[in-house]
N, C-alpha and C positions, 0 to 999 in steps of 0.2 A: 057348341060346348067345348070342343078341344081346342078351336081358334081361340076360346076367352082363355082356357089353362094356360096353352102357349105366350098369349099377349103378358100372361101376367106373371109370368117366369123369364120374358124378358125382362120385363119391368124390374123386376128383385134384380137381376145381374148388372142392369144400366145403374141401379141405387149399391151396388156392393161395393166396399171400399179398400183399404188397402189393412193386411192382416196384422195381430201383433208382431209378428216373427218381422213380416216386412222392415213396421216402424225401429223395432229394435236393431236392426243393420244397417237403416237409412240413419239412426242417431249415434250408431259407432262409427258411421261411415266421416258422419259430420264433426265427431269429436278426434277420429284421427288428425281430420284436413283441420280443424281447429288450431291442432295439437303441434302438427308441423309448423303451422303460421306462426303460430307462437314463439317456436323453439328459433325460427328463421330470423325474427324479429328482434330476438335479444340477442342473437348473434350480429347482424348488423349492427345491433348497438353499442356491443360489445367490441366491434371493430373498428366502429367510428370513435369511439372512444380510446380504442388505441393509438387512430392513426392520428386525432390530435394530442394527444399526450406527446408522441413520438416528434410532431410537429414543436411543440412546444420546446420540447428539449433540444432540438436542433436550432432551434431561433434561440436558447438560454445558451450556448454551448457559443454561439456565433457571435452573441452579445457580450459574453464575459471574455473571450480572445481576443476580440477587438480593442477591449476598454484596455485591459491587458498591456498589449502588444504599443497603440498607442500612447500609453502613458511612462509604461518600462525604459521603453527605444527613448525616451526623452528625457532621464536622469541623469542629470548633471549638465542640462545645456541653458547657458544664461545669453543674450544680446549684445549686444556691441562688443564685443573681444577685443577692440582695439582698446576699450577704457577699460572694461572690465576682467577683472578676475577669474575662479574658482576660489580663490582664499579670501576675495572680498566680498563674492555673494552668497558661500556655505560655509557661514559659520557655524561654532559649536551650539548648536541647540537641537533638547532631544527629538526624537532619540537617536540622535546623528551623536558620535564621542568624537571626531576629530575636522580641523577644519578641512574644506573640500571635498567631505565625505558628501555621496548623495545618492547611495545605495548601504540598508541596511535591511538586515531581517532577524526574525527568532523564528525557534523551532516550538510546533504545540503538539498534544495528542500525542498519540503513541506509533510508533512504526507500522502498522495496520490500517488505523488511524488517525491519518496526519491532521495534524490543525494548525498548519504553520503560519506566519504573514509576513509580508514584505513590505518597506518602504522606499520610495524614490520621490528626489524633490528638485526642482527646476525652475526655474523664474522665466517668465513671459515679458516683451515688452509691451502689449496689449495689443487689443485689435485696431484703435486708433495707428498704429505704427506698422500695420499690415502685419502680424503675428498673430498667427491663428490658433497656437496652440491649446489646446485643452488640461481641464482636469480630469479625475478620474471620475467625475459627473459628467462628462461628456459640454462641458461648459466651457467658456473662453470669458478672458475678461478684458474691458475695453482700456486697462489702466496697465503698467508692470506690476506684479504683481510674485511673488515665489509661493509656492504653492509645495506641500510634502502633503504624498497619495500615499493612506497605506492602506493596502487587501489584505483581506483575510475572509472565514469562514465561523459564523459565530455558534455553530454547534448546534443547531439547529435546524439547519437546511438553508441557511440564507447566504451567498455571496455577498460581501461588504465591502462599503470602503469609508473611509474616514478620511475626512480630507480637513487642512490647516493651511490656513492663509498667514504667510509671513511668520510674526510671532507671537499671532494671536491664540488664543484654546482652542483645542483641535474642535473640530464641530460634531454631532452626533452622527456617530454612524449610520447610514443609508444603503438600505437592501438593491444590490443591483440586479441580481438574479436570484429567485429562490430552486429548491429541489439541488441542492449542491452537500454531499455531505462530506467532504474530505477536501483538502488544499495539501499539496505536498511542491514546497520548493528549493531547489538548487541554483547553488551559484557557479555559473563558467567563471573560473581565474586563472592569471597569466602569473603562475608563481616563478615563472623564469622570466624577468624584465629584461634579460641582456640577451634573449633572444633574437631580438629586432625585428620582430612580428607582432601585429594586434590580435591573437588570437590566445583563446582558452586552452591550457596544458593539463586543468584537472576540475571537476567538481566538487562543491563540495555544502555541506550543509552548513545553515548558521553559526548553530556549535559549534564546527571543524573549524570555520573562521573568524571566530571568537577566539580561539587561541594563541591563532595570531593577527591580533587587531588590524594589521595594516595592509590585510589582504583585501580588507572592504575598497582601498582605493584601487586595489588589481581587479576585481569584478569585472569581465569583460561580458558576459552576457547572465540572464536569468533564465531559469527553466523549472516551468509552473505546470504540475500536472493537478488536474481538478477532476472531480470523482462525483458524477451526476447519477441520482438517484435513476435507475431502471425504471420505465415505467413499464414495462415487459415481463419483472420480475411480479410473481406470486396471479396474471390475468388470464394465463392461457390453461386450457384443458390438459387435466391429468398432472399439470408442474404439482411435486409434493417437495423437490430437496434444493436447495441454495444450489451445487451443483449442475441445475438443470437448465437455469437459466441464472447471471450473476445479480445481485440488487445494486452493484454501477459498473458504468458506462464511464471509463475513464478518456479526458483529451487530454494532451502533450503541448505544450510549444516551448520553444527555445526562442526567446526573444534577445536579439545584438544592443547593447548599448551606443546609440549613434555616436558622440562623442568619443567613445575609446575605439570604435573597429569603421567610422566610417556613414554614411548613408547606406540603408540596407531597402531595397525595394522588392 
């Protein structure tokens, strides 16, 4: 008789299972580690998301200085100098106002907000004649060809450039980079020409040089700062004020006009 009570008070213990107290800790336990995994999850995504954004910008930033720098360093250089001119291959056509101009620009937007653009125009002898030179499409052409590249910013976020073949209609503007929202540019010029140096003695904006037109052919170099949208701004934990982090990422370059100062490498 006691061996059967004992057998069967085993039995109830081997079938007993786990209590509600237990399940209710085992299912907080499991909604924390849920809860982390989760949070872990959109963190890494949130970071992989930054770090190509940031990628992006450094590839946008690398592409607009280049096109930039190539195309600037190259106003005013035509082929055969022994035939050719400056007064016989820049003529007056806009928006160039005098012959052998082959740097001009205007001022946009406002002092906070620049929205300025620049023009430079150059002739190629083509690629048939070993002249590699490009436009501000990154293109070459197998024929001579003069070419006027103007950039700008069209308020938007986009880097542009419009480019005109000879004295044909300029062709439609073409996004080179987007996330760009400001263009701000200066011109180096040599307002002392009896110095007897190729170098810039003052800066100045298109206005400033507007006033006296004939400093466009003193232009000795251009300097292009461009104002890339943050992608940093408004992603990180606790940013509430512009202050905290800025919304751009401004780059600088001061590109030489080869023609006035020289080959510059």
């Amino acid at each position: 008789m006691n061996s059967s009570i004992h057998s069967h008070r085993q039995s109830v213990a081997a079938q007993s299972g786990f209590t509600l107290v237990e399940l209710m800790i085992a299912v907080l336990i499991g909604l924390f580690l849920v809860g982390g995994l989760l949070t872990l999850t959109s963190a890494m995504k949130r970071t992989g998301g930054i770090q190509n954004n940031l990628t992006q910008l450094h590839d946008s930033e690398r592409t607009a200085m280049t096109l930039l720098n190539d195309v600037i360093q190259s106003a005013g250089y035509f082929p055969n100098p022994l035939v050719n001119t400056a007064s016989s291959e820049f003529l007056v056509v806009s928006p160039f106002t005098a012959i052998g101009q082959t740097v001009i620009g205007a001022d946009g937007g406002t002092a906070s907000a620049p929205l300025d653009k620049v023009s430079v125009r150059y002739v190629t002898a083509g690629t048939v004649n070993g002249d590699q030179t490009i436009n501000c499409l990154g293109a070459s052409s197998p024929t001579a060809t003069a070419w006027t590249n103007t950039f700008l910013v069209d308020g938007t976020g986009n880097f542009q450039c419009i480019l005109t073949t000879g004295t044909a209609a300029p062709a439609a503007a073409v996004t080179l980079v987007s996330g760009v929202k400001y263009m701000s540019v200066v011109y180096g010029v040599q307002t002392n020409t009896g110095s007897g140096t190729s170098s810039a003695d003052t800066y100045l904006t298109a206005t400033q040089i507007n006033a006296t037109p004939s400093y466009w052919a003193n232009v000795i170099s251009v300097q292009i700062q461009l104002f890339f949208v943050n992608p940093l701004y408004g992603t990180l934990p606790g940013q509430s004020t512009a202050t905290t982090i800025p919304q751009t990422i401004s780059v600088t370059r001061t590109i030489a006009i080869m023609n006035k100062v020289g080959v510059n490498t």
